[in-house]
C-alpha positions, -999 to 999 in steps of 0.1 A, spaced: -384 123 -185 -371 118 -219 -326 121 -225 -318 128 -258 -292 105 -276 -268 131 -279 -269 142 -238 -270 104 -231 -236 98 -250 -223 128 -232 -232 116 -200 -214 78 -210 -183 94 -223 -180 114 -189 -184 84 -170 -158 63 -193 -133 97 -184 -142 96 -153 -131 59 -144 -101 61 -165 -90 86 -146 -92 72 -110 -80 41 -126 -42 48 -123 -44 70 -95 -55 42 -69 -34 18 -87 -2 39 -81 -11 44 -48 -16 5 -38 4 -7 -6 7 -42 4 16 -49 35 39 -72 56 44 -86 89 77 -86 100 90 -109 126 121 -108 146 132 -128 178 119 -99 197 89 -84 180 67 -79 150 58 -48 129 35 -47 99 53 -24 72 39 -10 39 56 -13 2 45 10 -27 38 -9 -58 71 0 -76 90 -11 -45 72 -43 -45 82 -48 -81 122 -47 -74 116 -74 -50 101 -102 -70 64 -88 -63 64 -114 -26 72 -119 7 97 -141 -4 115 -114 -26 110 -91 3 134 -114 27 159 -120 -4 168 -80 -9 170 -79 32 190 -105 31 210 -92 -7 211 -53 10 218 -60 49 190 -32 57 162 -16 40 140 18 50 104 10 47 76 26 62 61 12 94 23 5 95 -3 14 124 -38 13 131 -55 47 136 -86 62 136 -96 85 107 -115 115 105 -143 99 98 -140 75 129 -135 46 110 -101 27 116 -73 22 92 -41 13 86 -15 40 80 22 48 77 34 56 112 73 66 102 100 52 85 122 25 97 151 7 92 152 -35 92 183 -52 96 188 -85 82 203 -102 109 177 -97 139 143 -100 110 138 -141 114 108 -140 89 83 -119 58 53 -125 57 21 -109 43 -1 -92 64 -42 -90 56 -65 -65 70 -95 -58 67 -91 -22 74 -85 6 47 -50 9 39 -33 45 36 -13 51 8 21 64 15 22 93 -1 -6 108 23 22 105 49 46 123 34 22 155 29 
């Protein structure tokens, strides 16, 4: 079976659309995720992109606007089981950290897929 140039170039362009267009969809969606620890407990909480930005993009810059703001609301991370049976980690509910009982930040790596906030709030 023969493509003609033409339908061939077609076919490229919608691919290139295609790509650019889930591009910055997933990217505005991204969550990074972080262990929390305190003296009594650990919870693993999720920050959007933009929220990660105002806090020096690290754990570290996480624990300074704790420390800089006394509290912060963030969304608090579980794992679940999707439709599809798979597991995943998604936003549970919001919370509220309080600098004085969270002892340390740190990232948190999963293998599972991570749920983008905004699929909570729906």
């Amino acid at each position: 079976m023969q493509i003609s140039k033409l339908a061939g170039l077609g076919l490229a362009l919608a691919c290139l659309m295609g790509s650019a267009m889930a591009g910055p969809a997933t990217a505005a969606d991204k969550v990074s995720l972080f262990k929390v620890i305190t003296a009594k407990d650990e919870i693993v909480i999720g920050l959007t992109a933009e929220e990660l930005a105002q806090m020096d993009g690290n754990a570290g810059g996480v624990a300074k606007a704790l420390v800089a703001k006394g509290s912060l609301s963030v969304w608090r991370y579980a794992v679940r089981k999707a439709a599809s049976g798979d597991l995943e980690q998604a936003p549970l509910h919001k919370v509220g950290l309080i600098s004085a009982e969270s002892l340390r930040v740190e990232p948190y790596a999963t293998p599972l897929r991570v749920v983008p906030i905004e699929e909570a709030k729906q």
